[in-house]
Each structure stands twice: as C-alpha cells, then as structure tokens.
C-alpha positions as CSV (number, residue, x, y, z in Angstrom):
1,X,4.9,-10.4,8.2
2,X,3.2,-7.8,9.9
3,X,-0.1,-7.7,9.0
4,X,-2.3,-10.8,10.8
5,X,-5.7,-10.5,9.3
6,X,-7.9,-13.3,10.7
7,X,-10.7,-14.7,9.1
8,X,-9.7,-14.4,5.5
9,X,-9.1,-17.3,3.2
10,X,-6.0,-18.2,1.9
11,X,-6.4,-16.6,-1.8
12,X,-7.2,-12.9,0.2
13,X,-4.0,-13.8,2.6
14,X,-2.1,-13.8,-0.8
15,X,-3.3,-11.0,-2.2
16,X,-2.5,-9.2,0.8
17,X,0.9,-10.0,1.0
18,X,1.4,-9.4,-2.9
19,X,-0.8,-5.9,-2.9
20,X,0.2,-5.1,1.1
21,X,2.4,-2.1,0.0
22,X,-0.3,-0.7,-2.0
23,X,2.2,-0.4,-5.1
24,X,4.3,-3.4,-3.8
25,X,2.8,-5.2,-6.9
26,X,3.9,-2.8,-9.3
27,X,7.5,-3.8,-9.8
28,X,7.3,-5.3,-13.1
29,X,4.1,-4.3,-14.1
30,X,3.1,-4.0,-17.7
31,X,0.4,-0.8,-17.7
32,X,-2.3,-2.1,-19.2
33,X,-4.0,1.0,-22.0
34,X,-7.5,1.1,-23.5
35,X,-8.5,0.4,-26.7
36,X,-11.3,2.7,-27.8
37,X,-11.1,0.6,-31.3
38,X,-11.6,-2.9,-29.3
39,X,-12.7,-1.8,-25.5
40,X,-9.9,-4.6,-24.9
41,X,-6.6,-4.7,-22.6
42,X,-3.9,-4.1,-24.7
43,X,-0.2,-4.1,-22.7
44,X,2.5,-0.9,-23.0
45,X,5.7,-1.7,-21.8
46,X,6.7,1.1,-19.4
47,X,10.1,2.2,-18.5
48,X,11.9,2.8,-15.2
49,X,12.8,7.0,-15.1
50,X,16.2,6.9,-14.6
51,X,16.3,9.4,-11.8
52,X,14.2,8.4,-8.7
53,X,14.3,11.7,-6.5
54,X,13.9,14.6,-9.1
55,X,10.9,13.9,-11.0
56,X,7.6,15.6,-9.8
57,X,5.0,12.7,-9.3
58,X,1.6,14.0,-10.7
59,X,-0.8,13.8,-7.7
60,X,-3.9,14.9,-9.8
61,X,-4.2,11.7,-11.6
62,X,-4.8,8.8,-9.4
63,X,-3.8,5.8,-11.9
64,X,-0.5,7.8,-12.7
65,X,0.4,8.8,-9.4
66,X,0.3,5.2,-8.2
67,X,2.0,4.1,-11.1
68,X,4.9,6.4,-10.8
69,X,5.7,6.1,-7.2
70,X,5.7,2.6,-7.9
71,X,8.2,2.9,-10.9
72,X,10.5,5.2,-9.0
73,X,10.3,3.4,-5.6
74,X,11.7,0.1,-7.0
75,X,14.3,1.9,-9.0
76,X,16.2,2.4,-5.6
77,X,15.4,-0.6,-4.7
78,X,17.9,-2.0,-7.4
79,X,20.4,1.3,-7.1
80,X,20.4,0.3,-3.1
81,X,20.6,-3.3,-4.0
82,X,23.3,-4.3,-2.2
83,X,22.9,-1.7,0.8
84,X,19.3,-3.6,1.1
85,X,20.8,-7.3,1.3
86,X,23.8,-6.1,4.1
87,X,21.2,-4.3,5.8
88,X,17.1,-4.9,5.2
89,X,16.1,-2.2,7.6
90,X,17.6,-0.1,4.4
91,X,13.8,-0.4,3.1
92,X,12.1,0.9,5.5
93,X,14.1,3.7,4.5
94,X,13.1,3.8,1.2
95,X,9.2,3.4,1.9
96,X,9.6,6.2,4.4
97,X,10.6,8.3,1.7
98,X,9.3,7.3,-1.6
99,X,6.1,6.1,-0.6
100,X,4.6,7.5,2.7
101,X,4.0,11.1,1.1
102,X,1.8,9.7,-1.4
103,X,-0.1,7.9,1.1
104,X,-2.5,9.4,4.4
105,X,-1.5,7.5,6.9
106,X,-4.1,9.7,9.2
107,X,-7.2,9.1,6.9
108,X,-6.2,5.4,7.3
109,X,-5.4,5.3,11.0
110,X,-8.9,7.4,11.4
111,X,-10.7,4.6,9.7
112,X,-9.0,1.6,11.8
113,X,-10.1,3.8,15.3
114,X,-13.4,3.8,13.5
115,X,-16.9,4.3,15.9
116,X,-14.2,5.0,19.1
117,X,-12.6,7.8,17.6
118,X,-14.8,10.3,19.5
119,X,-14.0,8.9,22.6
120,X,-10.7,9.4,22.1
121,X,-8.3,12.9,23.2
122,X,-6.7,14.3,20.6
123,X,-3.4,13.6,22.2
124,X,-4.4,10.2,22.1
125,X,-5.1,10.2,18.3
126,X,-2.2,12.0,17.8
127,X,0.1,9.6,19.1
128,X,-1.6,7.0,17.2
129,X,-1.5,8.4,13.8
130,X,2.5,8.7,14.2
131,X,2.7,5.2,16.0
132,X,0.6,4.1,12.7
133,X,2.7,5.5,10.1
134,X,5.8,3.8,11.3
135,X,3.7,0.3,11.7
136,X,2.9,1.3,8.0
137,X,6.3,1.6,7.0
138,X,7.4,-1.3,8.6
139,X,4.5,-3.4,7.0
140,X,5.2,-2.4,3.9
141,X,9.4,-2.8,3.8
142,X,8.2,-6.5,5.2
143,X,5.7,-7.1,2.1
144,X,8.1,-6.1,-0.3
145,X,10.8,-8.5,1.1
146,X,7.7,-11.5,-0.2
147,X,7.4,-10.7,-3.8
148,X,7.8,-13.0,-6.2
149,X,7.7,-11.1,-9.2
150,X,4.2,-11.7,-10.2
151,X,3.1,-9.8,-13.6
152,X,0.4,-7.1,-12.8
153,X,-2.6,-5.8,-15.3
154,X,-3.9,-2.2,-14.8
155,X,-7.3,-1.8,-15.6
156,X,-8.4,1.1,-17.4
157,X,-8.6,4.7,-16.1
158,X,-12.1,5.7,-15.5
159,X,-13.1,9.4,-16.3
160,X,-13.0,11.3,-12.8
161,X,-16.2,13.6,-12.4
162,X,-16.9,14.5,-9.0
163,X,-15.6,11.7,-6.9
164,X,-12.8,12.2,-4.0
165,X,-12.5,8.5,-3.9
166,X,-11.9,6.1,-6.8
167,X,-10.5,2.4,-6.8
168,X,-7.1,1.7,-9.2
169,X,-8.0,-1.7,-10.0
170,X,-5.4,-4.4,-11.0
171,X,-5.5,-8.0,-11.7
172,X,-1.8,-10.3,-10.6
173,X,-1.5,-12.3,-12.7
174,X,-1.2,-16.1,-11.3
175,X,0.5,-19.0,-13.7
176,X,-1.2,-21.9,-12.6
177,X,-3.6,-20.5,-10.0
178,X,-6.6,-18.2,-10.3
179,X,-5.5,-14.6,-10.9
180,X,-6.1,-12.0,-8.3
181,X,-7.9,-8.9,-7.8
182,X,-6.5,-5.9,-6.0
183,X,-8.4,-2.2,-5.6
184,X,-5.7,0.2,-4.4
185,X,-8.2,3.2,-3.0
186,X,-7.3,6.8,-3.3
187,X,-8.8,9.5,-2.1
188,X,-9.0,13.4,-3.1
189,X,-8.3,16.6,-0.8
190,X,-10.9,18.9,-1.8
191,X,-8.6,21.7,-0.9
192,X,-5.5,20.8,-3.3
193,X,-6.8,18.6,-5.8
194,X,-4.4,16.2,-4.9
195,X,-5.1,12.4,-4.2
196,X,-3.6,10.0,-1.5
197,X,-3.9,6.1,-1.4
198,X,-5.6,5.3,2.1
199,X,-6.8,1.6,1.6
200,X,-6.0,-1.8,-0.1
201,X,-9.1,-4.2,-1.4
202,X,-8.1,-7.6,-2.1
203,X,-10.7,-10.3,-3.4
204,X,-13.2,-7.8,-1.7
205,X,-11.6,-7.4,1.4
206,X,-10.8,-4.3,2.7
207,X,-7.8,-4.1,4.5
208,X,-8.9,-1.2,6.7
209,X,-11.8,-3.2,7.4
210,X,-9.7,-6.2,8.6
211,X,-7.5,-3.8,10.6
212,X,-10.4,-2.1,12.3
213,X,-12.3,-5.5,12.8
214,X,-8.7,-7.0,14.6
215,X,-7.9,-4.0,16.7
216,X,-11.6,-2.3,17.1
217,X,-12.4,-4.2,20.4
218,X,-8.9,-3.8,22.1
219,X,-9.7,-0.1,21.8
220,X,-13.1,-0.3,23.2
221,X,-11.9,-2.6,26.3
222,X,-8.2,-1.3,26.7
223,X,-7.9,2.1,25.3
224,X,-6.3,3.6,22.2
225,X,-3.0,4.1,24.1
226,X,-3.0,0.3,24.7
227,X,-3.4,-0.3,21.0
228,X,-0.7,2.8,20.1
229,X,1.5,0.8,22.8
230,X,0.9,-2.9,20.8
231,X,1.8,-1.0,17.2
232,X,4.7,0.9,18.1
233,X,6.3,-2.7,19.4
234,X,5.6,-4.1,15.7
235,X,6.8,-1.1,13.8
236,X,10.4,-1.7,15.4
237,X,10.6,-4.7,14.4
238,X,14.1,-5.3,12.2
239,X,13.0,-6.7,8.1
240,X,14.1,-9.7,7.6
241,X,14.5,-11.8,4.0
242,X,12.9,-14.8,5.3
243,X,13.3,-16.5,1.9
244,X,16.6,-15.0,0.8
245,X,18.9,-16.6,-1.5
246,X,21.5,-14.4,-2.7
C-alpha cells in the first residue's frame, strides 16, 4: 500500500486502508435514511445506474455527490472486470477518471505542505500539486485492490447553512470486531457552489494530518522538490492484487 502512516494504531491503519479512497468503502453500501417518525437508521437499498459516464453527478449536495461517484465508479469496476485482473494498472485508470474530479487534490496537497507553503516558489508548488494527484491516484487504485466487502452505514444528512466544509460520516460495519468510523471531509467553492472531498478522518485521525506530520519535516530540511521527487517515485508504482484469487 501506499500510504505509511506512523504512529497510528492498528484499528485507524484499518480504517485507512478500508476508507483510503475516500468512497473506496462505498461499494456495497446500503444508504442509510432518516426517520423523522423514530430519529433512527433505517437502511434503503440503493441501485447501481446502469450507465457510468452520462449521468451528471450533483456537486451541490455533499452526501449525494459522494454517494454517486461511489456508485458509478464501481460500476466500471465490474464492466472492466476482466481488463482489471489482466492488467491492475487498469484502476488507476478508472480513479483518474471517475474520481479525481470530484476530489481537490490542490486543497489537499496545500494542507500536507502546511506552515512551509510560503516558503515555497510557485513553480515549486506547482509541481507538487501534479506530482500529488498522481500519488493520489495511485493510492487510491492500491486501496481498492484491499477491500473486503465490508457493509457501510451513512449517517444522516445534516442541513447545510453556511458552512464550506462538512464531514459525511459513515460507520463499516465489522462482524466480529468493533465497527469503524470514517468522516469523508468536503469542502465548498464559494464561487460555484460546488463541493470537493479534500480529507479522510478515520477513528479521529486525519489523514491530511498524518500526511503532513510524515512528510512536514523532509520539506523543512530537504526542500519541497525533494518531497515532489520521493512522491512522484510512489505514484509509478504498478497495482498489484496482493491477495488475489481469481
């Protein structure tokens, strides 16, 4: 896997490989609707759409926009099934293209540069933020190659006033172990109305945070271009089905 977050304990290491794809978890999710009668959780089955490249994806609406891409990214997933299993790097494929435009990648690679970012050029940052979407991609085409299927709760919709960042909170659902919680944070451009996911909270972990924490002092001692450098190596990196059976 991509991701190395040190310091964690072994519950947030799983949640982050189930919830590293920010939608990763999503695949057989039952969406989880509010019962004004009973406050309670009740599930609603939801339905693949059966065309994954012509439907507009509603990015006003946080939960649904998660929801959707999720629903319409694994739908290739099993049209490309066999592509995927002759060829793994097939997913980064699919991520590049079903999930990356719902997701700023800059926001995210802004937060990991954190307190150096103004000593940084903006060539340097640049390079970075392209360097850090592909080490996104690849991240995420690894995660998905780890799920086991898990069953995943939504939690309600909250009303949105004035915030341009709200939490989508989910629960996986663990038989036999203590269930998880994942916060898949989305925030709002101002200017379109339109909301992008940007972060991944896992047991109270932010992933962001663990990124920035790992990478933060490399960048003060040896440079954003060092770290740019160290990424780009890991987002070429081929996918690999390290538990395959097929």
């Amino acid at each position: 896997m991509v991701f190395n977050i040190k310091g964690l304990s072994a519950k947030q290491q799983l949640a982050f490989v189930l919830g590293g794809a920010f939608s990763v978890i999503f695949f057989t999710v039952e969406a989880l609707a509010f019962s004004e009668q009973n406050k309670a959780l009740n599930p609603v089955q939801t339905e693949f759409f059966t065309e994954h490249s012509t439907k507009k994806i509603d990015k006003k609406n946080p939960y649904l926009m998660i929801e959707t891409v999720a629903k319409l990214t694994f739908k290739r997933f099993a049209d490309e099934n066999n592509q995927i299993k002759s060829d793994p790097n097939r997913l980064k494929d699919i991520v590049r293209e079903e999930l990356m435009p719902y997701i700023n990648y800059k926001y995210s690679a802004y937060k990991v540069i954190g307190h150096q970012l103004k000593k940084t050029s903006k060539e340097e940052r640049d390079a970075f933020v392209l360097v850090f979407r592909e080490y996104l991609i690849t991240s995420y085409a690894q995660v998905f190659t780890l799920y086991d299927n898990q069953k995943v709760e939504f939690f309600p919709e909250k009303i949105l006033a004035d915030q341009n960042i709200v939490a989508v909170n989910t629960r996986v659902i663990m038989p036999g172990r203590d269930d998880i919680d994942i916060a898949f944070k989305v925030r709002k451009n101002r200017a379109t109305n339109e909301w992008k996911a940007f972060d991944m909270v896992a047991e109270g972990v932010s992933l962001l945070d663990s990124k920035q924490a790992e990478l933060s002092s490399i960048i003060r001692q040896e440079g954003l271009p060092h770290v740019t450098v160290l990424l780009k190596e890991k987002s070429q990196r081929d996918i690999v089905f390290k538990n395959f059976k097929g």
